[in-house]
N, CA, C, O and CB atoms as a CASP TS submission, in Angstrom:
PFRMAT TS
TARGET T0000
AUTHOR 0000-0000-0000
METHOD Language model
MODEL 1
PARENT N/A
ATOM      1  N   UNK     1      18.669  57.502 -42.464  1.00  0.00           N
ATOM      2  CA  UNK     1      17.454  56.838 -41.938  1.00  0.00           C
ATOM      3  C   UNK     1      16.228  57.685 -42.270  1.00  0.00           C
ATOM      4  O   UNK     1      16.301  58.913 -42.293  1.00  0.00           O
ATOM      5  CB  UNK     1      17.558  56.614 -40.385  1.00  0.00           C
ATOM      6  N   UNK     2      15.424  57.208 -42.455  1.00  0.00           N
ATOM      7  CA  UNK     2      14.457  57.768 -42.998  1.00  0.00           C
ATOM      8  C   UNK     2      13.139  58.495 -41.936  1.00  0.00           C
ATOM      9  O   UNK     2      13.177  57.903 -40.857  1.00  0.00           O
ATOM     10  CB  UNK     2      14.043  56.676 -43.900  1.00  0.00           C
ATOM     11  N   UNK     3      12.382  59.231 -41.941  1.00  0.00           N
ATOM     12  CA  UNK     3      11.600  59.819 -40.489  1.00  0.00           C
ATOM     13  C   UNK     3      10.973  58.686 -40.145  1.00  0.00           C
ATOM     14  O   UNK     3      10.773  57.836 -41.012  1.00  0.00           O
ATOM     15  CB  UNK     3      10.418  61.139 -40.581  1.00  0.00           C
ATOM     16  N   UNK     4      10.540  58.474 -38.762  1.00  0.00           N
ATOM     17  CA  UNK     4       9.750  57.222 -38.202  1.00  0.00           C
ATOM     18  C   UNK     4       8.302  58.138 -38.125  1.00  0.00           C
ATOM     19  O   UNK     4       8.079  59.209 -37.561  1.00  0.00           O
ATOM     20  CB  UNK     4      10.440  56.453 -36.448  1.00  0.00           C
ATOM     21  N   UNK     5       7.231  57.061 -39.110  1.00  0.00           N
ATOM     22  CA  UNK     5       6.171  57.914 -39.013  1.00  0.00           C
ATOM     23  C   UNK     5       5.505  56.819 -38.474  1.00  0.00           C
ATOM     24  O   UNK     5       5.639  55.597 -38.523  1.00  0.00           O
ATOM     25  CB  UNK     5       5.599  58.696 -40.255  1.00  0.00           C
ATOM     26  N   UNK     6       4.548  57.823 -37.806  1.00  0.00           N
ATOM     27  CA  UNK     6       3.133  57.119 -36.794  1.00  0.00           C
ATOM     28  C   UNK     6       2.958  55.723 -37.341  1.00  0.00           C
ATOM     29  O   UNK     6       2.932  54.821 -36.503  1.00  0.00           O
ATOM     30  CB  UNK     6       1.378  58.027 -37.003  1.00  0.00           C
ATOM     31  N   UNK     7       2.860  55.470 -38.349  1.00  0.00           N
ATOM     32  CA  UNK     7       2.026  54.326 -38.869  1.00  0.00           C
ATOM     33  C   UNK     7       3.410  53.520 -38.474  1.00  0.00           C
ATOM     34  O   UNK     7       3.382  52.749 -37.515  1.00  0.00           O
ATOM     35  CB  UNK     7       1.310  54.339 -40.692  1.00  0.00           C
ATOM     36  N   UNK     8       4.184  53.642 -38.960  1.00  0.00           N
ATOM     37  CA  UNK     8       5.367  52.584 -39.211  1.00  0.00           C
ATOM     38  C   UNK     8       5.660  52.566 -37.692  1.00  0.00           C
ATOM     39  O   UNK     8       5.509  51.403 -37.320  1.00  0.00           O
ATOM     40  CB  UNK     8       6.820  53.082 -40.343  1.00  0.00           C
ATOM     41  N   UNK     9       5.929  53.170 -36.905  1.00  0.00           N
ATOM     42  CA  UNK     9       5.776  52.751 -35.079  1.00  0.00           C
ATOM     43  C   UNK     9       5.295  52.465 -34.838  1.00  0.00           C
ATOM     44  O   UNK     9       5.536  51.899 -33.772  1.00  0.00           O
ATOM     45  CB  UNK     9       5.704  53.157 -34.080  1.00  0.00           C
ATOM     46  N   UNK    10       4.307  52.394 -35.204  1.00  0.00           N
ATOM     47  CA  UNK    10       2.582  51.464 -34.637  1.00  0.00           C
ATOM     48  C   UNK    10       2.967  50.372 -35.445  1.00  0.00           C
ATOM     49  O   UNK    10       3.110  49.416 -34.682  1.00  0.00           O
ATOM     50  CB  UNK    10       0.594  52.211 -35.185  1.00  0.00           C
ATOM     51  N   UNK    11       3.173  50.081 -36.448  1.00  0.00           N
ATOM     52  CA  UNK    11       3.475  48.933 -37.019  1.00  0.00           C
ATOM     53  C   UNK    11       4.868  47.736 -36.356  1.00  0.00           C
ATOM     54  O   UNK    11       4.899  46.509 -36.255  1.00  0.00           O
ATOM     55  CB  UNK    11       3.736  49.509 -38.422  1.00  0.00           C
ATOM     56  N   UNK    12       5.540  48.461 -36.131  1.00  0.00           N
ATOM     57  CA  UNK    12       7.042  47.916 -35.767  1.00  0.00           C
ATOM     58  C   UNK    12       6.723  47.802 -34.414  1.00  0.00           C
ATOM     59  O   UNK    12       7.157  46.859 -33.753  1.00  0.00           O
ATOM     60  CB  UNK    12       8.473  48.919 -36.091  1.00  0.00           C
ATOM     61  N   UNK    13       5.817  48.898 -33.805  1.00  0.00           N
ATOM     62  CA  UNK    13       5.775  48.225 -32.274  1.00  0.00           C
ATOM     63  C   UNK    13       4.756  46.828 -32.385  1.00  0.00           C
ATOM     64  O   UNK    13       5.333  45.768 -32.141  1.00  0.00           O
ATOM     65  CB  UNK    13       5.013  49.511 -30.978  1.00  0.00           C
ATOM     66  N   UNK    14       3.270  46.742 -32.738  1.00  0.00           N
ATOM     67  CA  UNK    14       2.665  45.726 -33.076  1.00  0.00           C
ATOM     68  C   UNK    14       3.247  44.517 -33.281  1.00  0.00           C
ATOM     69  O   UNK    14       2.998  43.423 -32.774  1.00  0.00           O
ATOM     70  CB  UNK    14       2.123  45.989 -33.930  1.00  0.00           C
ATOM     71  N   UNK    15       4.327  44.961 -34.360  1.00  0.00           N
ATOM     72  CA  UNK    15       5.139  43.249 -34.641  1.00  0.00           C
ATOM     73  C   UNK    15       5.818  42.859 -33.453  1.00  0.00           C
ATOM     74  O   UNK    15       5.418  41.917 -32.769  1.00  0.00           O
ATOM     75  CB  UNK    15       6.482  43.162 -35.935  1.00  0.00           C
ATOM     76  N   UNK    16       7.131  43.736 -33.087  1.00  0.00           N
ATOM     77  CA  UNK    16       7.652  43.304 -31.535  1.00  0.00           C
ATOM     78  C   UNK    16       6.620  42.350 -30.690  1.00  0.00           C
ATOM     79  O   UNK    16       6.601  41.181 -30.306  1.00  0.00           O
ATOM     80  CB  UNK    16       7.857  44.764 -30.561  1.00  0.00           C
ATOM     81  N   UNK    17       5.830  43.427 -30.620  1.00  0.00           N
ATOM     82  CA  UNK    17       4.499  42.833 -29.455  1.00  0.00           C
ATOM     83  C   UNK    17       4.468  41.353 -30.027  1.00  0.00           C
ATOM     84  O   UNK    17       5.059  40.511 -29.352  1.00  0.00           O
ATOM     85  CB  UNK    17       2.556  43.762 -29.621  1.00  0.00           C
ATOM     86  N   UNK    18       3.863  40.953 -31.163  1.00  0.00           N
ATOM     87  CA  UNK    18       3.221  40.236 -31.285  1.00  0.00           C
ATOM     88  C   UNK    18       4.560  38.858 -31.409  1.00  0.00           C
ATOM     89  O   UNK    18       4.273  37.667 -31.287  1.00  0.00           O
ATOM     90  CB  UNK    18       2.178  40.717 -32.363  1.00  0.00           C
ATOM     91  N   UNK    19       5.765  39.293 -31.628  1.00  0.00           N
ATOM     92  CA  UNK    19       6.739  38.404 -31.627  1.00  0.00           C
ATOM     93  C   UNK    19       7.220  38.044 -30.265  1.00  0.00           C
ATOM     94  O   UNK    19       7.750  36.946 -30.092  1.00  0.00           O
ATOM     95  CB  UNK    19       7.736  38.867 -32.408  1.00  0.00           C
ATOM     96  N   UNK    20       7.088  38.813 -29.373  1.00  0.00           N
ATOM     97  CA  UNK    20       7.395  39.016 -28.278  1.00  0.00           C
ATOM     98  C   UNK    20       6.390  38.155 -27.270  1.00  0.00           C
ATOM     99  O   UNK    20       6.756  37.167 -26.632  1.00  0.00           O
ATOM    100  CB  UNK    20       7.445  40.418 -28.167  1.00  0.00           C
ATOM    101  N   UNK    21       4.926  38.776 -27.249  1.00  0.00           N
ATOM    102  CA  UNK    21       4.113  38.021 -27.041  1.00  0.00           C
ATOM    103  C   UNK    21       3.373  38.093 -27.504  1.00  0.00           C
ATOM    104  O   UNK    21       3.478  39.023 -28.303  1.00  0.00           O
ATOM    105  CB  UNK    21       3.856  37.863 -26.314  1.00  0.00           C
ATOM    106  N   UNK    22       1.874  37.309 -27.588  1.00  0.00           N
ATOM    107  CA  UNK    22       0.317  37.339 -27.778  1.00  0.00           C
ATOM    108  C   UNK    22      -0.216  38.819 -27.766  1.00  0.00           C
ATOM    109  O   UNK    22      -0.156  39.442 -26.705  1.00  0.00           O
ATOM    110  CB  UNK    22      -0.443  36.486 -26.559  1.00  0.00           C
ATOM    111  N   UNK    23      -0.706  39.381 -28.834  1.00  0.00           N
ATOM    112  CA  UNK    23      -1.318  41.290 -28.660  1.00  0.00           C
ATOM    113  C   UNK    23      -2.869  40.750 -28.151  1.00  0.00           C
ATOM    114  O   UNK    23      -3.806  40.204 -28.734  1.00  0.00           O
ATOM    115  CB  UNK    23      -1.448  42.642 -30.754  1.00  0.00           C
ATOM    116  N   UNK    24      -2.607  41.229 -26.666  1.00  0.00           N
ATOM    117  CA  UNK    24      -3.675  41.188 -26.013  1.00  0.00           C
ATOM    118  C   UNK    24      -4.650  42.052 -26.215  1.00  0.00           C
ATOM    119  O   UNK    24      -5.734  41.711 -25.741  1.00  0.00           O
ATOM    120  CB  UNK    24      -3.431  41.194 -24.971  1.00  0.00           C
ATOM    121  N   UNK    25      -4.587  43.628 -27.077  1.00  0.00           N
ATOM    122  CA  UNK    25      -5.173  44.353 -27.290  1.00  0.00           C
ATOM    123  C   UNK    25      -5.503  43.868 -28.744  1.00  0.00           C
ATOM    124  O   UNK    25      -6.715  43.982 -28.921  1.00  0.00           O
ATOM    125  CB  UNK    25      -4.653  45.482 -26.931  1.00  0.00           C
ATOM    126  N   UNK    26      -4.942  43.429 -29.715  1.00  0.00           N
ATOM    127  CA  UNK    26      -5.937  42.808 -30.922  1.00  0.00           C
ATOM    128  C   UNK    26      -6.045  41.395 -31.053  1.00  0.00           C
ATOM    129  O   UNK    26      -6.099  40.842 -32.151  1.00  0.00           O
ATOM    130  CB  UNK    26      -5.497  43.219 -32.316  1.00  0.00           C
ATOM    131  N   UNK    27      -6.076  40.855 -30.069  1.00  0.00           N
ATOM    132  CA  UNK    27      -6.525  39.209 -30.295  1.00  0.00           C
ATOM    133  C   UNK    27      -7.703  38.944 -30.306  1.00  0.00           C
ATOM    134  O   UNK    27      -8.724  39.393 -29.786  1.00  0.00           O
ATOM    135  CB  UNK    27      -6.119  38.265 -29.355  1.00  0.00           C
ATOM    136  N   UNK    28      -7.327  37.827 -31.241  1.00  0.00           N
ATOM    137  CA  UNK    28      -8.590  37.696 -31.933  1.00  0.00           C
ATOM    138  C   UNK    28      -9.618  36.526 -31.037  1.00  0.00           C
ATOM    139  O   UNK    28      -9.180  35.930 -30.054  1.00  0.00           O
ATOM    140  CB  UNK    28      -8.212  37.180 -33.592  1.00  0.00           C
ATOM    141  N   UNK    29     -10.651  36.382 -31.423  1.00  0.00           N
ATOM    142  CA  UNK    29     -10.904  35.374 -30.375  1.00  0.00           C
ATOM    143  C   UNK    29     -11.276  33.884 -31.540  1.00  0.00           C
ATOM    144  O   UNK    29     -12.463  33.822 -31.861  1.00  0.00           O
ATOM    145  CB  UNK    29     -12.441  36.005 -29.151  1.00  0.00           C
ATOM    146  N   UNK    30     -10.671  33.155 -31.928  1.00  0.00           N
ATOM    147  CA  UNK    30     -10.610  32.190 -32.645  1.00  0.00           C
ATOM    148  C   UNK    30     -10.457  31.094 -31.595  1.00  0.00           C
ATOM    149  O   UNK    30     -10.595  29.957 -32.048  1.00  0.00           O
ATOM    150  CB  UNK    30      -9.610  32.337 -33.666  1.00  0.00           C
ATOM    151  N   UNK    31     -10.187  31.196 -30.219  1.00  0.00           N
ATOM    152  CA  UNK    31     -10.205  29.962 -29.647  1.00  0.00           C
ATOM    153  C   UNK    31     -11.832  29.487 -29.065  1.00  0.00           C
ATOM    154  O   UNK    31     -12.377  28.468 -28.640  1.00  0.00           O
ATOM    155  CB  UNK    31      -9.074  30.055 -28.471  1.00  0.00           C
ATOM    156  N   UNK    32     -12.084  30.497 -29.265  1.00  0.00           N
ATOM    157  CA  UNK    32     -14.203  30.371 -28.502  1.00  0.00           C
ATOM    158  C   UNK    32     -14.774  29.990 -29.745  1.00  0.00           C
ATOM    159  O   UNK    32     -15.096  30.558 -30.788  1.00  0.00           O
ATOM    160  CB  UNK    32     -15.358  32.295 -27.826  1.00  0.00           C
ATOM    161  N   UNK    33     -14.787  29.088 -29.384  1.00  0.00           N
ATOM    162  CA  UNK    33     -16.449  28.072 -30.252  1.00  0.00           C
ATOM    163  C   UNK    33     -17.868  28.404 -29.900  1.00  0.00           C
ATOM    164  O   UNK    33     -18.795  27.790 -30.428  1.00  0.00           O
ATOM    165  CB  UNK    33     -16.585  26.257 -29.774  1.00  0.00           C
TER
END
């Protein structure tokens, strides 16, 4: 296995999140008109 670097945990956690649920910390605001 290869080292888990910062970026790629931040990345792999982000996706979870965002598969998991809505990333409330980078959502975007596309629903406000």
């Amino acid at each position: 296995m290869l080292p888990a670097h910062p970026g790629l945990l931040l990345l792999s956690f982000l996706f979870l999140a965002d598969a998991d649920s809505p990333p409330k910390f980078t959502r975007i605001p596309e629903n406000q008109t």
